[in-house]
N, C-alpha and C positions, 0 to 999 in steps of 0.2 A: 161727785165722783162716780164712777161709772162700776157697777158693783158686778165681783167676779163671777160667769157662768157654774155653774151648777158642776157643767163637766168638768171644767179647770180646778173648779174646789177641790174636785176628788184626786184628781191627777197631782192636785200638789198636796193631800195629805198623803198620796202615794211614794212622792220623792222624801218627804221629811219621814218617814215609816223608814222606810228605804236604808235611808244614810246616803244617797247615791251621792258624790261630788261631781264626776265627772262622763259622757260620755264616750268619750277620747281624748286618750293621751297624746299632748303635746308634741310635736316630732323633733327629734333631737339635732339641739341647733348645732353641735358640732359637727356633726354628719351632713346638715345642711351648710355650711361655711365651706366645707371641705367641698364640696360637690359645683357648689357656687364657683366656687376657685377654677376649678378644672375645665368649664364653660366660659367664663366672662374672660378669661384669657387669650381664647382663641375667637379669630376673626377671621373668613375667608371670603371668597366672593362666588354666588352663580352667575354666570353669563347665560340667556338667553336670547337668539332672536328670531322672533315666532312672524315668521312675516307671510309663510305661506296657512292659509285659508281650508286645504284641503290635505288628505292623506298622498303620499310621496308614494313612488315607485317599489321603494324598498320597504312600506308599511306605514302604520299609522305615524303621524306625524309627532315628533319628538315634543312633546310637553300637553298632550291629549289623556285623557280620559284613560286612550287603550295604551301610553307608550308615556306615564309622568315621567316628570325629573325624580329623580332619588334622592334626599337631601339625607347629610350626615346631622347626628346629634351634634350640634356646635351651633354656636352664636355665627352668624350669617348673612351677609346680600345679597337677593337674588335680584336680576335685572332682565329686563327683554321687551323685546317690541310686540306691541299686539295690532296686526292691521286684516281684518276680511271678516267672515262673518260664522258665531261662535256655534259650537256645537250643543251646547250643556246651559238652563237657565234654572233658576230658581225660586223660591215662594216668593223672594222681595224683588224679584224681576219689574214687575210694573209692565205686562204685556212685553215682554224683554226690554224694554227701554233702556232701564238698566246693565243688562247683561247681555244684548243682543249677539255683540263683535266677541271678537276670537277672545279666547281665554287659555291661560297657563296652567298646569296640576303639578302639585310635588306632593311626592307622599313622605312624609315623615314617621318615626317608631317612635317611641316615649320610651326610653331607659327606666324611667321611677316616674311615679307622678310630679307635675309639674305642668306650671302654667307655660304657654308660651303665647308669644305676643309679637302684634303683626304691626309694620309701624310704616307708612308710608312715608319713603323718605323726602326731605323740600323737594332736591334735583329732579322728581318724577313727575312727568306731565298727565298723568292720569288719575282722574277721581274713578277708583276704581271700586268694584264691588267684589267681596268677599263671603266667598262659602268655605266652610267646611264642612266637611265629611268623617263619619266613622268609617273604616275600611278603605276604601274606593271613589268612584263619582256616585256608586248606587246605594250608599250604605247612608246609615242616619245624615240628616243634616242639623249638625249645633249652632252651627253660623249661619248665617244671611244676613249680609250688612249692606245696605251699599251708599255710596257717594262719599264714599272713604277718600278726601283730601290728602294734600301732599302737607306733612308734619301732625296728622291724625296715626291714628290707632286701634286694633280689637284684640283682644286678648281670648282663650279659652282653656280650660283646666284638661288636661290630657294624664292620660291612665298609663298607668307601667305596663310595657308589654304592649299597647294597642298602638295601632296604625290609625294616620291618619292622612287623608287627601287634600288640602291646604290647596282653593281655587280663585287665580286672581282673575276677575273678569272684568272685559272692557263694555261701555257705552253700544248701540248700532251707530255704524260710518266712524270708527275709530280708526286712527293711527298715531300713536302713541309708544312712548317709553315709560316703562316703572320701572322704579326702586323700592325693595321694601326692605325693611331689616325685620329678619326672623333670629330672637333670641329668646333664651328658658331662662323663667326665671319670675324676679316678684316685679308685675305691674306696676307703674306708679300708682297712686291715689285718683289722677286725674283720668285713668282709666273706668274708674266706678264713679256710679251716678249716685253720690252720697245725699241723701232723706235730707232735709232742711228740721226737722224733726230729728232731736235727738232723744235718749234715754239713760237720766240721771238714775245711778245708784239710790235708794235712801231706806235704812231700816224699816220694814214691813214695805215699801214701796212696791205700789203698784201701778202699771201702766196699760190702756188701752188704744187700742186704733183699727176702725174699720178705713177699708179703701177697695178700689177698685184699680185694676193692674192692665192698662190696653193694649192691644193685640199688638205684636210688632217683635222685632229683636230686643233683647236685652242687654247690657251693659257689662253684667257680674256672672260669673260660671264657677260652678265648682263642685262638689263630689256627689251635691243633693241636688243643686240645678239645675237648671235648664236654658234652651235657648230663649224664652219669653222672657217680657219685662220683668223687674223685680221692684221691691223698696230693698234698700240699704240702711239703715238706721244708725248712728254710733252709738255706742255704750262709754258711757262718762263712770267708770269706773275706780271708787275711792279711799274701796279697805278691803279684803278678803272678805268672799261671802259666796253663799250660792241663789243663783239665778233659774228661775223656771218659767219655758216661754211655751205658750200653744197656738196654732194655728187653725180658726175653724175655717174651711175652704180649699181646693185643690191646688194646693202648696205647701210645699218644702221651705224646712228652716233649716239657719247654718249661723252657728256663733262661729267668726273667728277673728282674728288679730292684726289683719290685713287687706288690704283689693283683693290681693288673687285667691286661689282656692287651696293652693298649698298652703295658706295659710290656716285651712279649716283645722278649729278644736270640735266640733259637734255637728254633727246634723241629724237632720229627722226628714225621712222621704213624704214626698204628697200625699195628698189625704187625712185632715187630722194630723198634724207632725204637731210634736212636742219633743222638746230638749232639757235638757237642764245641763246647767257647769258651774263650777266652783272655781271661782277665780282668785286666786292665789294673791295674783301680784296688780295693784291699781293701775290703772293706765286708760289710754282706748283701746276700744274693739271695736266690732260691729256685729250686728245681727241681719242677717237677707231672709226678707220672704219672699219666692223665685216660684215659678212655674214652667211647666211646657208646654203649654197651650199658645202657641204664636198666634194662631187664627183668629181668635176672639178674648174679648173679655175675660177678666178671671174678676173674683167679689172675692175675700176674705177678712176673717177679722183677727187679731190679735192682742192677745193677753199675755203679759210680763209680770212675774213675782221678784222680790228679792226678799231673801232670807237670811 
């Protein structure tokens, strides 16, 4: 068995010194039910259809960069044609292959934190590529996905208060209709890319794992993550106890309870992160080690206590 670093020794005589249980507090599942309610009730539709190419007489053209759509907080369809050739491309462009042709922008607000999630509907004849944006078209990008099919998906964790740019982009020599269903709320499962590797509970148990993270979009987002790949890991958890996890490498950990990042109980930002929590109630969870590094490679290794 693979015997604990020097530095994680200390760090977990730190937490048992400590007494710490928990990170972060749980978020209150009435308040989340309540709020769930108010959203998953309401359904509307956007129309779109973007068929011209270039900027119109009266201004930038209606679903651009300078002039998005304005999407309300609500579960949602937006629809529209994308045919000419696109303004805006991205890191997973691929020499714009990907993203060449015209593209759509809706900026959305985040009322509370909460995931929202993008789901290409069957009815839509484009495998389309997706970016997001913090701000604008020139603000962070947390997305780049593309060849996003019709009955596929991406999901990304969104901040209270913060705006975001939501870009559906076409293929070059497109002409095409999307559908996509934009709703808040908890991803399925089959939106994360869950570790084949899991992590048993077991008195004094300890867990190890080095890997290596390649360069590209990733799967899972959330209040420590990023847009790069991650591991998922689940927690096969099976009596109250406290757990302490470290990260040697530039990555962030995140215990929580579910896909999405609303579902976060902990995290620890890049660089050396370390967590701990106290779990109450037996169940699964999971644990992500996440990066932002999309460009290249990431190496880390990681270390699990239970106490």
């Amino acid at each position: 068995m693979k015997q604990r670093t020097p530095l994680f020794g200390a760090l977990l005589a730190m937490a048992l010194g400590c007494g710490a249980r928990t990170g972060q507090s749980p978020p209150d599942e009435s308040t989340e039910s309540d709020t769930d309610a108010t959203t998953t009730d309401t359904d509307s539709t956007t129309d779109t259809d973007t068929e011209s190419e270039s900027d119109t007489d009266d201004g930038p053209r209606l679903g651009s960069c300078d002039n998005p759509f304005i999407l309300p907080f609500t579960n949602q369809t937006v629809r529209g044609r994308l045919l000419g050739t696109g303004e805006q491309t991205g890191w997973c462009s691929g020499d714009r292959k990907n993203d060449g042709g015209l593209e759509d922008v809706y900026l959305v607000t985040a009322n509370y934190d909460v995931d929202i999630v993008l789901e290409n509907r069957p009815e839509s004849e484009l495998n389309a590529t997706i970016r997001v944006h913090e701000g604008d078209c020139d603000g962070d990008t947390i997305v780049c996905a593309t060849g996003i099919e019709a009955g596929d998906g991406h999901y990304f964790y969104a901040k209270a208060g913060q705006t975001y740019a939501i870009v559906i982009d076409s293929p070059q020599r497109t002409n095409s209709r999307y559908a996509f269903d934009v709703w808040f709320g908890d991803p399925d499962i089959e939106h994360c890319n869950i570790h084949e590797t899991s992590i048993t509970q077991s008195p004094g148990g300890y867990f190890y794992w080095e890997n290596t993270l390649p360069r590209g979009q990733g799967h899972v987002d959330g209040p420590c993550g990023g847009p790069g790949t991650e591991n998922m890991f689940a927690l096969n958890i099976e009596y109250p106890g406290l757990m302490v996890a470290y990260a040697d490498g530039p990555v962030s950990l995140d215990v929580r309870k579910a896909c999405g990042g609303a579902h976060s109980l902990t995290c620890g930002p890049e660089g050396g992160a370390v967590v701990e929590h106290y779990f109450e109630t037996p169940g699964t969870y999971y644990l992500v080690v996440d990066h932002n590094d999309y460009e290249q490679n990431v190496d880390y290794a990681l270390e699990v206590a239970f106490l």
